[in-house]
C-alpha positions as CSV (number, residue, x, y, z in Angstrom):
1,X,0.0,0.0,0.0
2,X,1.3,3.4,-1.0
3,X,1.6,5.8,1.9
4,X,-0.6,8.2,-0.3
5,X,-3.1,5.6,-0.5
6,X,-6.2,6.0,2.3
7,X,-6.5,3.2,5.0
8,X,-8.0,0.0,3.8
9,X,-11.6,-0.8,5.6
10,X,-11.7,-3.2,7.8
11,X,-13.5,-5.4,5.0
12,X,-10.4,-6.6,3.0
13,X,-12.4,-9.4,1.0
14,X,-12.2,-8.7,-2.9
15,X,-15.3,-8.7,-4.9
16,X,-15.1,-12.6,-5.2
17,X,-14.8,-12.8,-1.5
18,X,-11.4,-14.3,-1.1
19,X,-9.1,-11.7,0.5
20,X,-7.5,-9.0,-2.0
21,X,-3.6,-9.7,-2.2
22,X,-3.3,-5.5,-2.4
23,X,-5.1,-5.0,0.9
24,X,-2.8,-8.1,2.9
25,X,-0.5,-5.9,4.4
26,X,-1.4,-4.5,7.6
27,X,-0.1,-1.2,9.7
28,X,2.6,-2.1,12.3
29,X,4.0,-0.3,15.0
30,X,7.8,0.5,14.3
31,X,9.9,1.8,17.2
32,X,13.3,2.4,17.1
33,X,15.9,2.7,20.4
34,X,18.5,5.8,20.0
35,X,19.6,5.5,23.3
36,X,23.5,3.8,22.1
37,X,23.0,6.3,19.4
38,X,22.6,9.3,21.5
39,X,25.1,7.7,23.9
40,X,28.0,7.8,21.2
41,X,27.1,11.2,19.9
42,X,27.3,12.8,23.3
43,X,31.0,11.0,23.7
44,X,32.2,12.3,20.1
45,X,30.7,16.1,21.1
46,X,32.9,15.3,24.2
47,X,36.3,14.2,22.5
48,X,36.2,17.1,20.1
49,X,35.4,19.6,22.7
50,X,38.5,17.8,24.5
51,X,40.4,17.7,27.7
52,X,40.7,21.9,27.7
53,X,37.6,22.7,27.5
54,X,36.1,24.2,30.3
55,X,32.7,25.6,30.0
56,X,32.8,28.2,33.2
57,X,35.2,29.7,31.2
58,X,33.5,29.9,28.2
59,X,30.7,31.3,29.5
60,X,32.5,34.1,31.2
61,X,33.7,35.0,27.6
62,X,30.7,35.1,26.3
63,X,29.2,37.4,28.8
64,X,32.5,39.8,28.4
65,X,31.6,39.8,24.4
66,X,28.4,40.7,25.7
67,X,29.5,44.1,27.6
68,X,31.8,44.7,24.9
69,X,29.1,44.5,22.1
70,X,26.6,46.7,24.2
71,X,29.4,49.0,25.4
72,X,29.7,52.6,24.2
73,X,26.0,53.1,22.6
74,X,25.1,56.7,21.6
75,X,21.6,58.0,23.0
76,X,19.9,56.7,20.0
77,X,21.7,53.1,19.9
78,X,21.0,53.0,24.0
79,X,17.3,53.9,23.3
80,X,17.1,50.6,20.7
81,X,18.9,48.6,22.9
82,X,16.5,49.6,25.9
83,X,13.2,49.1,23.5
84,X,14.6,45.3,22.5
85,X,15.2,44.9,25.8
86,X,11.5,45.9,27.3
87,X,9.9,44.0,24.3
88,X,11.9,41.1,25.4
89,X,14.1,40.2,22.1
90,X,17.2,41.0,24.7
91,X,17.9,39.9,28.1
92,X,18.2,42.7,30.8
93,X,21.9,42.9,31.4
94,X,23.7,44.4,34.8
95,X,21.3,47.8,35.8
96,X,19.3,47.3,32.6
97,X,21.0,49.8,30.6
98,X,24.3,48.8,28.3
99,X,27.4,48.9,29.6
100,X,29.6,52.6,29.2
């Protein structure tokens, strides 16, 4: 049965009443496990982020790229960075206004 193909009725006798061999084929349930999947995909992310990596530190260099992107705004940069702020496209940052 094509998957395009509607559902066939619960009456899969052919016009002669034997069953039609187009209709023999019955919906199954199909599952598949990706646990070991998952579990070796994790360890490859793992091996290529390798022994250095330390992700405290990363995320204190994000947060400096942060204040360094938001820093030095003139008035009318400051007033689009406040109204992305209040309309919540941008997280509050520090006293809510970008860094000087």
């Amino acid at each position: 049965m094509a998957p395009h193909d509607p559902t066939p009725s619960s009456d899969a006798s052919g016009a002669s009443g034997a069953p039609d061999a187009s209709d023999a084929s019955e919906l199954v349930d199909f599952s598949v496990d990706l646990t070991s999947q998952e579990v070796l995909r994790r360890a490859q992310v793992m091996a290529a982020l390798g022994p250095d990596w330390d992700p405290v530190e990363v995320l204190l260099g994000e947060e400096a790229a942060y204040d360094l992107l938001y820093s030095g705004l003139d008035a009318d940069q400051q007033r689009i960075y406040d109204d992305l702020v209040a309309a919540g496209v941008l997280p509050a940052r520090g006293d809510g206004r970008a860094a000087a």
